[in-house]
N, C-alpha and C positions, 0 to 999 in steps of 0.2 A: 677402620680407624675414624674416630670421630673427628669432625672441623678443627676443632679446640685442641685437640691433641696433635693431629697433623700441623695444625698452627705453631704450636709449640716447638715441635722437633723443627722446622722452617727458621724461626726464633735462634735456637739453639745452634743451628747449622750456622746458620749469618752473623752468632755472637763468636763462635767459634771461629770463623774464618777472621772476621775482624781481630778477634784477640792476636793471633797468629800472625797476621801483618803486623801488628806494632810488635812483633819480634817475643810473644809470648809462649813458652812451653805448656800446651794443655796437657797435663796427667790423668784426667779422668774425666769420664762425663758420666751423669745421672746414677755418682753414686749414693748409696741408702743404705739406711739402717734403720735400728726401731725408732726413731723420731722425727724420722724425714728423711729428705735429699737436699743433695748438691747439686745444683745443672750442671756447673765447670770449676775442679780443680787445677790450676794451672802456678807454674812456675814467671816468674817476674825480676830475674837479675836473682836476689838473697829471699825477693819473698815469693811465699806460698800464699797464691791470693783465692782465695774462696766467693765463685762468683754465683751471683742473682741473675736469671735472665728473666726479661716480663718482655711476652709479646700482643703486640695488639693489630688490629687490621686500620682503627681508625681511632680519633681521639674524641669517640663519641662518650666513652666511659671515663675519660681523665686520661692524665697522660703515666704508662705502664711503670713510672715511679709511684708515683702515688698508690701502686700497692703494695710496696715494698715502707709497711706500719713498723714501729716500733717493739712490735711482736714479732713479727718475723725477722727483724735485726737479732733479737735476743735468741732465736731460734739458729739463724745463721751461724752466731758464735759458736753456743753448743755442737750443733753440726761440725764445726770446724775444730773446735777439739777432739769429739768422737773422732774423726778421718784421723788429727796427727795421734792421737791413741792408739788406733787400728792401725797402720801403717807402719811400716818402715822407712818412711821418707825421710831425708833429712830436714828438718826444718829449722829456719834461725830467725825470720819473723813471717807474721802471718797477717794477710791484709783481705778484708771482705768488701769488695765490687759489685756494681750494680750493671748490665747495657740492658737498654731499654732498645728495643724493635719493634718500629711502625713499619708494618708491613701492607701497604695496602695494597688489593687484589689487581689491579690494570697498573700497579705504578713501582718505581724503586723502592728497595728499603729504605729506610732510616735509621740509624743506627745512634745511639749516644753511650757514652761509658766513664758511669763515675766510679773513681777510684778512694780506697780508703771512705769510706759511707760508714757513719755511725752513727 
């Protein structure tokens, strides 16, 4: 497994756990279809929130919002109607999240999580 990808699943683990303390239902991770993926479907009280995970080791590149463009906002949405299309879930509103994870190699994570990103 390459850096980048072990980095990622790492990312994903620590957005996952985070979501889940502040009392969130994860329903799905890394699902896909023909125009991408989702890192994390999760439940949130009434919404289905469709999250972004960006992980970085340091903030030598920008900080791991900063790649979350306008482009892949517009991609997210699609994505998150593909899932309530596919699906059988119930859904009664739908909100798309970002957490950013600063992971650096000798030190704690960092964790941020914005909610409702448009």
């Amino acid at each position: 497994m390459s850096h980048n990808a072990e980095l990622g699943r790492r990312g994903e683990q620590l957005a996952v756990e985070h979501l889940e303390a502040r009392g969130m239902q994860v329903l799905e991770r890394n699902w896909r279809c023909r125009i991408g993926e989702i890192d994390i479907v999760a439940r949130d009280g009434h919404d289905t929130v469709f999250v972004e995970v960006k992980t970085r080791t340091s903030g030598d590149y920008g900080h791991p919002f900063e790649a979350i463009t306008p482009l892949k906002l517009a991609r997210m949405r699609r994505l998150a109607i593909a899932w309530c299309e596919a699906t059988d879930a119930p859904v009664s509103r739908i909100r798309i999240d970002a957490v950013a994870v600063l992971a650096p190699i000798e030190a704690p994570a960092l964790i941020e999580h914005l909610e409702g990103i448009n």
